[in-house]
N, CA and C of each residue as an Amber inpcrd file, in Angstrom:
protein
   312
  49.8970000   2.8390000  63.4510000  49.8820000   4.1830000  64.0140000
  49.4800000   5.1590000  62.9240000  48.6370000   5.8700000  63.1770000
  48.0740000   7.0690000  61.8020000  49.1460000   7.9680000  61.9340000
  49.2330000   8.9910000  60.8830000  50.0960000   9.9440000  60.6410000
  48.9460000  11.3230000  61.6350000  49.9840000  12.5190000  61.9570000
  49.2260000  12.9290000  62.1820000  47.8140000  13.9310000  61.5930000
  48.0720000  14.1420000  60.3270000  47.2220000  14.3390000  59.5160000
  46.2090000  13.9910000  59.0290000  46.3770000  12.2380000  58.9320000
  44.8300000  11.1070000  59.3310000  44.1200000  11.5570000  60.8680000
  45.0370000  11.9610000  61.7970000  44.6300000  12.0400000  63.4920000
  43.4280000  13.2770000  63.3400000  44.0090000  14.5020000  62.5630000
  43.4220000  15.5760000  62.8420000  42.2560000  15.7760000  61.9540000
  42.4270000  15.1160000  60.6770000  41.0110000  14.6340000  59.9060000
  40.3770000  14.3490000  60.5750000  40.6610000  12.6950000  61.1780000
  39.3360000  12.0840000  61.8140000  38.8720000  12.6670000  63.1840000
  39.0030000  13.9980000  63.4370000  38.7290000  14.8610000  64.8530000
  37.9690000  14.2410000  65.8710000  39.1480000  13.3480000  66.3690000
  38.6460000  12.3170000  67.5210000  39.9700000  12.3860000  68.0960000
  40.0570000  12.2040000  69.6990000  41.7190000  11.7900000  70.4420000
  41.5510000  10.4530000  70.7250000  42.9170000  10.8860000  69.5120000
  43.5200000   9.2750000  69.8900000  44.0480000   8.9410000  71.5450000
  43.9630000   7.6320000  71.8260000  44.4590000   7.0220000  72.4110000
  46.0550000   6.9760000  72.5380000  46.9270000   7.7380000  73.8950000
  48.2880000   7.2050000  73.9190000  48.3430000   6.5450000  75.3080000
  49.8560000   5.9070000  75.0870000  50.8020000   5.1930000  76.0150000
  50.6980000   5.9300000  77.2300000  50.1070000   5.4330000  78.5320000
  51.0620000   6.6410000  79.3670000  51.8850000   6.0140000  80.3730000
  53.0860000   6.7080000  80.1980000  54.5320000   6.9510000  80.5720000
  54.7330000   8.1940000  81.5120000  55.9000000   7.5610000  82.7950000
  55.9570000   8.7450000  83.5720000  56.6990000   9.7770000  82.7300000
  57.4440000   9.4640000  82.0450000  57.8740000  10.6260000  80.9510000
  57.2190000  11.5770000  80.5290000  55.8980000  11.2420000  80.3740000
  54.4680000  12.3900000  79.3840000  54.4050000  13.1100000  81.0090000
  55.1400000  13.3250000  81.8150000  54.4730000  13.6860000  83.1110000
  55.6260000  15.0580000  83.3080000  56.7170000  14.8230000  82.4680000
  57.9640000  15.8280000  82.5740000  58.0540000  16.9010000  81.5720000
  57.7770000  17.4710000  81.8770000  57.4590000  18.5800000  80.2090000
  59.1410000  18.6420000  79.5600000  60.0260000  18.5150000  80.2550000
  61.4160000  18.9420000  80.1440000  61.8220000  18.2200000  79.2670000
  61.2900000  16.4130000  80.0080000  61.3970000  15.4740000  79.2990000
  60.6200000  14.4880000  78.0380000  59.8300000  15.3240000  77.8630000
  58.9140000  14.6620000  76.5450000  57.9900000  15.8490000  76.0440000
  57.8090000  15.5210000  74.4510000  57.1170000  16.6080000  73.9000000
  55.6830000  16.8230000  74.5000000  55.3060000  15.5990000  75.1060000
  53.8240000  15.5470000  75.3420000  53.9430000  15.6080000  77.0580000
  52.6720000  16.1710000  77.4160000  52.8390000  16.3490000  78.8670000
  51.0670000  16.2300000  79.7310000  50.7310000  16.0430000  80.5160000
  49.1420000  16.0240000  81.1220000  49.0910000  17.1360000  80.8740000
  47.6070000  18.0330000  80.8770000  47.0400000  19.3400000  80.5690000
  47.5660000  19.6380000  82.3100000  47.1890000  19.1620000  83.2530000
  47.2990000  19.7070000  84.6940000  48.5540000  20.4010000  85.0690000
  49.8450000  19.8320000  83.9900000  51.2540000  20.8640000  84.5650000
  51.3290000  21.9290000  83.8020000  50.0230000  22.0620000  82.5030000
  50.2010000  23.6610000  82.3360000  49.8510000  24.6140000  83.2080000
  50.9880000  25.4810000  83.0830000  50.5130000  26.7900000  83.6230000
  49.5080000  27.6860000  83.0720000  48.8910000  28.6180000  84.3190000
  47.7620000  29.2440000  84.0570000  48.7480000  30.3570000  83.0110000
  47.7690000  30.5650000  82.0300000  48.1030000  31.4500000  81.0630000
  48.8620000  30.7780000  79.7060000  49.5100000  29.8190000  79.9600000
  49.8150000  29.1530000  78.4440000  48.9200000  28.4750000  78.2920000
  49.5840000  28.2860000  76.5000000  48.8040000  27.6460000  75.3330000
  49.1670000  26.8850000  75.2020000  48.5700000  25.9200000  74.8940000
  48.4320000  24.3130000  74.6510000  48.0250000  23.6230000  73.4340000
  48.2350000  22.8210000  72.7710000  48.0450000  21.4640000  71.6850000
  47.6020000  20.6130000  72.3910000  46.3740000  20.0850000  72.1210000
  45.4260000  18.9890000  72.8380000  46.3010000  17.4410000  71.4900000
  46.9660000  16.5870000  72.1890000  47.5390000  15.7830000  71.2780000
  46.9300000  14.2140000  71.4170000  46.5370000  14.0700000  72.4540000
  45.6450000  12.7440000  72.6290000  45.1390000  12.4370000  74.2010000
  44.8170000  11.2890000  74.4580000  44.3370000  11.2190000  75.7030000
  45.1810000   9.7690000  76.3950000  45.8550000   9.4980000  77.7670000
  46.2060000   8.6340000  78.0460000  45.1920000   7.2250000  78.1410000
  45.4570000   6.3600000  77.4190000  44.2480000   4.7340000  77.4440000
  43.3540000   4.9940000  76.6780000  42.6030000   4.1990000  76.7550000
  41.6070000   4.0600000  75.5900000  39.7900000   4.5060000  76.9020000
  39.6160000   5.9080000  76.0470000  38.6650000   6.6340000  77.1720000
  37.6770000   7.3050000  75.7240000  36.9270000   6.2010000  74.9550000
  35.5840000   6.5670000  74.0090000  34.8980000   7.2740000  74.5330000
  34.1880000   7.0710000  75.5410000  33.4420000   7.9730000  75.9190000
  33.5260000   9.1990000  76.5380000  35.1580000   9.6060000  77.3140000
  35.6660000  11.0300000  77.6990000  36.3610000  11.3880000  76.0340000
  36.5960000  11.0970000  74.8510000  36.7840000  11.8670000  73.7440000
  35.5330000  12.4780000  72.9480000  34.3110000  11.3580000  73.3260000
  33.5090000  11.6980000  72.6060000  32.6430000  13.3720000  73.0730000
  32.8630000  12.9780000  74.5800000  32.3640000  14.3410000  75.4760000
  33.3750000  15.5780000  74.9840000  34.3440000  15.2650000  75.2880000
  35.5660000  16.3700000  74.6230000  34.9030000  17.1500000  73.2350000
  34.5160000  16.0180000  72.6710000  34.5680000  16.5210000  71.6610000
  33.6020000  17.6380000  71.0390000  32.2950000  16.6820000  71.9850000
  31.2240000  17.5800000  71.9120000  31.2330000  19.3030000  72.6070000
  32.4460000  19.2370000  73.7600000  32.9670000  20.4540000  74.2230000
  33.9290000  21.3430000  72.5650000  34.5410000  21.1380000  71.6810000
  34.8420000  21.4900000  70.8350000  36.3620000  20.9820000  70.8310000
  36.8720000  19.9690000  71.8250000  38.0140000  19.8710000  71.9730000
  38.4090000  18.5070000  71.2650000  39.6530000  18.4250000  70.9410000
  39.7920000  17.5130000  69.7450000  41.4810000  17.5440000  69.8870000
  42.0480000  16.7210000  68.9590000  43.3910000  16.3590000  68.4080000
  43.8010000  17.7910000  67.5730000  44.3900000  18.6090000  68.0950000
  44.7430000  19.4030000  67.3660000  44.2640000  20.9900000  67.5390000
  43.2700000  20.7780000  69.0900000  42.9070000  22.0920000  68.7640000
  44.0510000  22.6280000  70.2460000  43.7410000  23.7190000  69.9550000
  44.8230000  24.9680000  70.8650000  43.8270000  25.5050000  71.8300000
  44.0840000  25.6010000  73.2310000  43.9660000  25.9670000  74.5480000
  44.8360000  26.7190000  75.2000000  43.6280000  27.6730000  76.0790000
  44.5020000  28.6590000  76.8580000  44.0450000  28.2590000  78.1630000
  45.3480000  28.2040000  79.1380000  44.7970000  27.8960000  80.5970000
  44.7290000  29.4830000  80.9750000  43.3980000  28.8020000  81.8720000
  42.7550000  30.7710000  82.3520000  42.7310000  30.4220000  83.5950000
  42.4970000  29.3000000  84.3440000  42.0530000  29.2980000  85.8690000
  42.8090000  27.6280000  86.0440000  42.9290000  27.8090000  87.1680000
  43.3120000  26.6160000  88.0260000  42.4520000  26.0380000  89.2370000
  42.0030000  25.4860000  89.3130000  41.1440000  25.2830000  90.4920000
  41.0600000  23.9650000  91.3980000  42.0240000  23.4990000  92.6440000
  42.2440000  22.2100000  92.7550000  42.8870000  21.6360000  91.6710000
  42.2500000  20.3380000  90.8760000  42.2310000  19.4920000  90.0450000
  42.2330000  19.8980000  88.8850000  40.9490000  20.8380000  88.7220000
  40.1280000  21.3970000  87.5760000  41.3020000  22.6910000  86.6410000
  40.3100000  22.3110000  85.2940000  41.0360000  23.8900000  84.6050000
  39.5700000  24.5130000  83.8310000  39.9200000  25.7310000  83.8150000
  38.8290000  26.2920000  83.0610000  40.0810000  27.0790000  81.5300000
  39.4500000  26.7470000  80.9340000  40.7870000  26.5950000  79.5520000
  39.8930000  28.0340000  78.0930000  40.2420000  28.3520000  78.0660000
  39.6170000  28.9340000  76.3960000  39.8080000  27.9260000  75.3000000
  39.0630000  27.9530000  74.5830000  39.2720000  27.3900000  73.2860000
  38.3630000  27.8670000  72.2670000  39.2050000  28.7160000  71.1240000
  38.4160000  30.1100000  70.4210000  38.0980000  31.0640000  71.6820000
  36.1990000  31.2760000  71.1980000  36.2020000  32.1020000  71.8700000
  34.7550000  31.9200000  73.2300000  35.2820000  30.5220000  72.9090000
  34.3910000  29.7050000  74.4100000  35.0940000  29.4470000  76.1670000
  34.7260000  29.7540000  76.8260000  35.3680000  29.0170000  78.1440000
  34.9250000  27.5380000  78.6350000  35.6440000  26.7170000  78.6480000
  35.5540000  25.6140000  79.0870000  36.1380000  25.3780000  80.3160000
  35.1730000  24.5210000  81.1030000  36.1670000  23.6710000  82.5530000
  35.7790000  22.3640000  82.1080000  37.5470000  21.7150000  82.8860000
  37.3440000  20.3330000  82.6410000  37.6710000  19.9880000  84.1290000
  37.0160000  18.8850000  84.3600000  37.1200000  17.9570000  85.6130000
  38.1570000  17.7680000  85.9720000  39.0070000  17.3250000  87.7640000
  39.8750000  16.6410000  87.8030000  40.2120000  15.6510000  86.8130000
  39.2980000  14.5540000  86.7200000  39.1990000  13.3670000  85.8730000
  39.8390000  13.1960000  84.6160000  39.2750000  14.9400000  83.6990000
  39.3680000  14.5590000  82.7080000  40.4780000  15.6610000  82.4320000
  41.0480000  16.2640000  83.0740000  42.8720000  16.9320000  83.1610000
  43.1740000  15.7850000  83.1350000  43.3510000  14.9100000  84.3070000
  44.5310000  13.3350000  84.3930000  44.4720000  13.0850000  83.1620000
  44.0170000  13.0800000  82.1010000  43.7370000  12.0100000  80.9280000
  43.7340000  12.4320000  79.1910000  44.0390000  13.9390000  79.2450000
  44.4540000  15.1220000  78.4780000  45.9590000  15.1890000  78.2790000
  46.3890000  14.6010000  77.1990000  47.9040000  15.0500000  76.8500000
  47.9350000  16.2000000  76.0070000  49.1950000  17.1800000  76.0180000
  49.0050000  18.1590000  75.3700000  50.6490000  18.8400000  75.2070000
  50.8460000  19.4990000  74.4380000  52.2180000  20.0220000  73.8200000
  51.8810000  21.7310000  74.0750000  53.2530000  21.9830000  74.2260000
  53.2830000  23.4150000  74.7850000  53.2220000  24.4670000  73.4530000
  52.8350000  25.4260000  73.4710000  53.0680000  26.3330000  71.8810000
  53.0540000  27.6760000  72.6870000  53.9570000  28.0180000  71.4220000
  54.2540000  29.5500000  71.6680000  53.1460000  30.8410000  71.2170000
């Protein structure tokens, strides 16, 4: 397991476990991007399974292990998120598969 400091060097998402736990914000630090609420900020912390080719797209969106998101819109499935001072939407698809930690 890397530390997370190797994680955020190598600016790629890692691969986690997923557990109905990552599904309870109450109950685990990590949670899907889809139960944030519109208007909080977020820690992008990894992605559930092993998904190379949805990190590599992420990434090319600017999104990564470590970067911070604002939910702006909700739409169905979808989120349209800030990150800096870009707007991004991500797919149903690729919410399911987005773990992320809440910040103040």
């Amino acid at each position: 397991m890397l530390a997370l400091s190797q994680l955020l060097s190598r600016s790629e998402i890692p691969a986690m476990p997923h557990t109905s736990s990552q599904h309870n914000p109450a109950r685990s630090a990590s949670f899907g991007i889809g139960l944030a609420a519109r208007g909080s900020r977020v820690r992008v912390v990894g992605l559930t399974g092993e998904h190379p080719a949805l990190a590599k797209r992420l990434e090319g969106m600017g999104i990564h292990a470590g970067s911070e998101l604002e939910i702006l819109q909700r739409e169905g499935g979808a989120l349209i998120v800030r990150i800096g001072s870009s707007r991004v939407a991500l797919g149903t698809g690729m919410v399911h598969k987005i773990l992320v930690t809440a910040q103040s």
